[in-house]
C-alpha positions, 0 to 999 in steps of 0.5 A, a space after each residue: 476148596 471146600 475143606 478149606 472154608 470148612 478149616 479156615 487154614 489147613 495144611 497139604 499132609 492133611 489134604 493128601 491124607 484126606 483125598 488120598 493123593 500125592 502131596 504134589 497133586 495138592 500143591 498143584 491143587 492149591 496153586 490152581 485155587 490161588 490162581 482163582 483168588 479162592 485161596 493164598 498159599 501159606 508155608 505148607 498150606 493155603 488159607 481163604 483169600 481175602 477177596 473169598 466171597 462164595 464158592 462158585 457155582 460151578 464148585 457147589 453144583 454137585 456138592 451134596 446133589 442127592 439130599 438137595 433133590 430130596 429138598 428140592 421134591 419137598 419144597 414142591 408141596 409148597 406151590 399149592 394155589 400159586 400163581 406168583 412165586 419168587 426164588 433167589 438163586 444157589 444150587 438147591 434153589 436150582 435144582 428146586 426150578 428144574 422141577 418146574 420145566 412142565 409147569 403150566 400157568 406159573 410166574 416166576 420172579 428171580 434175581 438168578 440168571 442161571 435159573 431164568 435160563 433153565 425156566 424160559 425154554 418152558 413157554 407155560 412159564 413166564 419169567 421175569 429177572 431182576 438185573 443190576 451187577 451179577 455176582 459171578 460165583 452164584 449167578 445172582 443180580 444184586 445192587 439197588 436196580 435188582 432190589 427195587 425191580 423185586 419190589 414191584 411184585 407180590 409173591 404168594 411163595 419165595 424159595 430162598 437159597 442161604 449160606 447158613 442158618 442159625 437160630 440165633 443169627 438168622 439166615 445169612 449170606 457171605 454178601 451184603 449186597 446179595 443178603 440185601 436183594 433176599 431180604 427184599 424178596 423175602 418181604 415182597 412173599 406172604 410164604 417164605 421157604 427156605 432150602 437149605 442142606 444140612 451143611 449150612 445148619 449151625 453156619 453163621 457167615 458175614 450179612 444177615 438176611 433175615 431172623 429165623 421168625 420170619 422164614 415159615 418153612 425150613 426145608 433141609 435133610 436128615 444129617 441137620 442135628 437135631 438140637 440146632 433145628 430145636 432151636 430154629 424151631 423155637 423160633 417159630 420156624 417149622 422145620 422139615 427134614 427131607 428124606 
């Protein structure tokens, strides 16, 4: 799945020869996909589907997991005093919310299901979730009912997780309606993070969330390259690379 978002379009031969097994597996692959309305099958090949919005979580999860715990252990410097922080939801952000399970004396505001459920078995914490439609692929609640409840609460630091960042285009999201819920999140913070794996440096997707001005702290890992996180420097933004 992921060589095919990578690709747009790619072919079985390439795939067979890129995880070295049988073009049948592939097919059998693919078909598997399609059936997820992940992909269409083209002649030898698959493309995105039309309705593609976001790879499931289930398939980014262990995508990349070691430099998004090193992302995860460096955004812990950024707590400090607080009281009140705000995260969104994705797979760095949740790695990031695990190492808050022995906390104490910590509210948490989030839009992310999955991150309330592995916050509350911490009764030191307290959790509150915005409801409204929960997008299936990222466990989120998007929708007016989830912007208006962030709206109610002042954040000292909000942990944003983003489909890319770019110095140009911002930070960005494959949805509108989730990129919406961020931006509202995003404003209700007086310290504004954002954890991102190198993957998602130089990705451009469909809505933005907000310019690369208004994020204080870019924390990604050692592959971003370096003239991309120039760029993102010259907007203001400080950048860290965790190691």
């Amino acid at each position: 799945m992921s060589a095919v978002v990578k690709r747009g379009e790619i072919d079985v031969p390439s795939l067979a020869a890129e995880f070295s097994v049988s073009h049948a597996t592939i097919r059998r692959d693919l078909e598997a996909l399609q059936r997820q309305r992940l992909v269409c099958r083209t002649h030898g090949g698959a493309t995105i589907h039309a309705a593609f919005n976001d790879l499931p979580l289930s398939y980014k999860t262990t995508q990349d997991l070691p430099e998004k715990q090193q992302i995860s252990r460096r955004a812990l410097e950024f707590l400090a005093d607080a009281r009140v922080i705000g995260t969104t939801g994705g797979t760095t952000v949740a790695q990031f919310t695990r190492l808050l399970r022995d906390r104490e004396d910590l509210t948490v505001v989030t839009n992310a299901l999955n991150v309330a459920v592995e916050l509350i078995s911490n009764p030191r914490l307290r959790v509150f979730v915005a409801g409204g439609e929960v997008r299936g692929s990222s466990q989120e609640s998007v929708g007016r009912s989830a912007e208006a409840f962030l709206a109610e609460y002042n954040i000292d630091v909000a942990f944003l997780g983003v489909d890319g960042v770019d110095a140009e285009a911002g930070c960005t999201n494959y949805d509108p309606a989730g990129a919406r819920v961020n931006a509202m999140l995003l404003r209700r913070a007086r310290t504004r993070i954002v954890l991102a794996d190198a993957t998602k440096v130089g990705r451009v997707t469909m809505a933005q969330v907000c310019r690369m001005s208004e994020v204080h702290v870019l924390i990604t890992d050692a592959r971003a390259p370096e003239d991309k996180l120039g760029l993102i420097r010259r907007q203001g933004c400080r950048v860290i690379c965790a190691r």
